[in-house]
Each structure stands twice: as structure tokens, then as C-alpha cells.
C-alpha atoms as one frame of an Amber mdcrd trajectory, in Angstrom:
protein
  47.857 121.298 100.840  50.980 119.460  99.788  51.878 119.593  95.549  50.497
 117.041  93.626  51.744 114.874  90.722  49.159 115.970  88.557  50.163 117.626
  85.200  50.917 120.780  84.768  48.251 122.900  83.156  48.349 126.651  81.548
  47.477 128.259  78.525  50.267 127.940  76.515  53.346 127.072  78.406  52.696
 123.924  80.213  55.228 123.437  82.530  55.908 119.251  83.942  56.320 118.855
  87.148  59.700 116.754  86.471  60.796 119.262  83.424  63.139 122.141  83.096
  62.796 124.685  80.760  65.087 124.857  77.897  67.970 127.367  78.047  66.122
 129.745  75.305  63.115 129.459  77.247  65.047 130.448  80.417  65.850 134.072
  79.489  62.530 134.896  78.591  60.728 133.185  81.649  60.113 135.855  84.805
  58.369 133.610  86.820  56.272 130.637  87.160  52.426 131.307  88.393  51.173
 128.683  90.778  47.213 128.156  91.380  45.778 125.400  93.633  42.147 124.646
  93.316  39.711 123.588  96.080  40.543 119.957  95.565  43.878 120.648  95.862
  45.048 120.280  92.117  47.967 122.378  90.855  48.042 124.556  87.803  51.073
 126.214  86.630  52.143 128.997  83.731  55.021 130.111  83.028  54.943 133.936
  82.179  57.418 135.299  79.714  58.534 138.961  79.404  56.510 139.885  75.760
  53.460 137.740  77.705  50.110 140.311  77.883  48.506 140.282  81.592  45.160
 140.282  80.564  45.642 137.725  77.621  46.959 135.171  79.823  44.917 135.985
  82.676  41.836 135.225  80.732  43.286 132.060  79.122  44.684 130.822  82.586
  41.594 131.257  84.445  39.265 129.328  81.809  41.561 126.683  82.295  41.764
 126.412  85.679  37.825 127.002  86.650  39.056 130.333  88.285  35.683 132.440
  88.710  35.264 135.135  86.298  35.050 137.939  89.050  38.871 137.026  90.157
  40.516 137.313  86.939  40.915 141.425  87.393  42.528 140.323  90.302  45.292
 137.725  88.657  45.432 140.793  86.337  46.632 142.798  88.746  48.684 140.012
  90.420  50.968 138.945  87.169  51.087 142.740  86.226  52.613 143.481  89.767
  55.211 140.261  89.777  56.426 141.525  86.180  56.950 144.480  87.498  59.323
 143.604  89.501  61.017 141.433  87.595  61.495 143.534  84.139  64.764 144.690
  83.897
């Protein structure tokens, strides 16, 4: 399904649709985690480098209405993308 212009939503680093982060905010940002629901709402977090998998995970799920028995699975998921993206 095409994006929406719903608001952002995440734990703690809401991202707007229309905003860019600020330049601080832009060396500690790896990557921006996109979920779309079944009615095709968009959630998005931004995931920093000092961010804990799990913590977010967790917090990002709740929010979202993402099952309980995926979030080992987002786990995994964020853990593998900052992988890749730790210098």
C-alpha cells in the first residue's frame, strides 16, 4: 500500500513525515524503521547507535499493536540492520 499522511509514531523518536532530523540528531541516527499495519497506517522510529534492540523493540511494538510473538523477531531485525551499519 502507498505511504500515508498519518503521523509518525515510535517510542521515543517520532519522526514527521515532512521533518528532517536535526544535524546532531543526524550522526547518531543508523536508520529509520518502517512498519505498516493491516489498515495500511505507517509507523516510523528512528534508531540511534547507543539505542538497546530489545528496549525499543518492546516499546515500538506496544505502540504499533505489533503481536507480542513478533517482537523476538523485530529483535532480531534492528539487531541485524545495526549491524551493518556500526562503524
Amino acid at each position: 500500500m502507498p505511504p500515508t499522511n498519518e503521523p509518525a509514531t515510535g517510542p521515543s523518536k517520532k519522526l514527521d513525515q515532512n521533518s528532517e532530523p536535526a544535524t546532531a540528531l543526524d550522526e547518531l541516527v543508523l536508520f529509520k524503521l518502517e512498519y505498516e499495519d493491516e489498515d495500511g497506517d505507517i509507523s516510523k522510529l528512528l534508531v540511534l547507535k547507543d539505542d538497546d534492540p530489545h528496549e525499543i523493540a518492546a516499546e515500538f511494538a506496544q505502540e504499533c499493536g505489533i503481536h507480542d510473538s513478533l517482537v523476538d523477531a523485530l529483535v532480531y531485525r534492528i539487531e541485524q540492520e545495526m549491524k551493518k551499519r556500526v562503524k
